[in-house]
N, C-alpha and C positions, 0 to 999 in steps of 0.2 A: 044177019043183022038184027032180027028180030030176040038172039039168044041174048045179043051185047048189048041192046037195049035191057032187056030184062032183067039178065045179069046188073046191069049199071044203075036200075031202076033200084031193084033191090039195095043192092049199094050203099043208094043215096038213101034211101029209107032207115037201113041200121044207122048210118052214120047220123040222121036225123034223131032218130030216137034216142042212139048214143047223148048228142045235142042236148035234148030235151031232160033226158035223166039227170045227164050231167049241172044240167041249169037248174031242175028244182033239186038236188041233191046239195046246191051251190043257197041257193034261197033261201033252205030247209033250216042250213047251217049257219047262215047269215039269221037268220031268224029266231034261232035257239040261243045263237051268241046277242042279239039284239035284248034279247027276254033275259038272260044272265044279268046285261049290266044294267038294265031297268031294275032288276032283283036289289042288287049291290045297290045302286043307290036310293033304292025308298027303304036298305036299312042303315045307310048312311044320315039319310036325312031324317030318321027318326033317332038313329043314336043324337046327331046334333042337336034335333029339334028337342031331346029331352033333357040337353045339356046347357041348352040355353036356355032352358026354364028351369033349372037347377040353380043355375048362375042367377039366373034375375028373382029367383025366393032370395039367397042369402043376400045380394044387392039391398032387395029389400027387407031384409030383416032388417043388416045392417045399417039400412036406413032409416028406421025406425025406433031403431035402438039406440041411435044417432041424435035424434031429433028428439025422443023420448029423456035422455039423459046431458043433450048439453042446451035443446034449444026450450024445452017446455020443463026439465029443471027437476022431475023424476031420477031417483039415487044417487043427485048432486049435492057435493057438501059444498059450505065457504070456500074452499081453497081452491076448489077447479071454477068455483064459478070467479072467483077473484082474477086466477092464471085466465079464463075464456075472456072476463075483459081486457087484462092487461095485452094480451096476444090482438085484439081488437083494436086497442088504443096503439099497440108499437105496427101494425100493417094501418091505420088511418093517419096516424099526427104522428111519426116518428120524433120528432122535437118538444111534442108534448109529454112524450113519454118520457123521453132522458131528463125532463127535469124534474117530471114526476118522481124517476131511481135517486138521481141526485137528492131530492128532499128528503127522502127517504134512506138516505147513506146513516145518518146520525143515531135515527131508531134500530137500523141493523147493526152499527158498531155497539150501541150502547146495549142492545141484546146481548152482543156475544158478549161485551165486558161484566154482565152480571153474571153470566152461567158459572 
């Protein structure tokens, strides 16, 4: 009784140890692959993070260059500042505008008839 005790002792013991190896073997890997995608995404969110301050320079370039040339009037000629009001005056008064064209029918025909 005392062998099959022993024996069974033993037993339980490898099979524990088996257990235990297997568990942090199991951990180890859970914890390598944890640390991979931790990896992958702080280079994800750095590719992003430098894409979206990429994006928001030419935003604001274009913003500036925007506001530089249609709202403050910097390498505007007559003719886009003319078209920036008319396009102001046809999205606020649309009926103010069509009879503005209409007044203005007479001087565009009489243009073309002199050319």
């Amino acid at each position: 009784m005392a062998i099959v005790a022993i024996t069974t002792s033993k037993n339980l013991e490898r099979q524990t140890q088996n257990n235990l190896d297997r568990t942090q073997s199991f951990i180890q890997e859970q914890y390598d692959k944890t640390k991979d995608v931790l990896a992958e995404i702080d280079k994800r969110s750095t590719i992003t993070e430098n894409t979206v301050n990429e994006s928001l320079k030419k935003i604001l370039g274009t913003t500036n260059k925007t506001v530089d040339e249609y709202i403050v009037g910097k390498n505007q000629d007559l003719g886009d500042q003319l078209e920036f009001m008319l396009m102001q005056l046809i999205k606020q008064d649309p009926e103010r505008a069509e009879k503005l064209f209409e007044s203005l029918k007479p001087l565009i025909a009489h243009d073309k008839n002199s050319r």
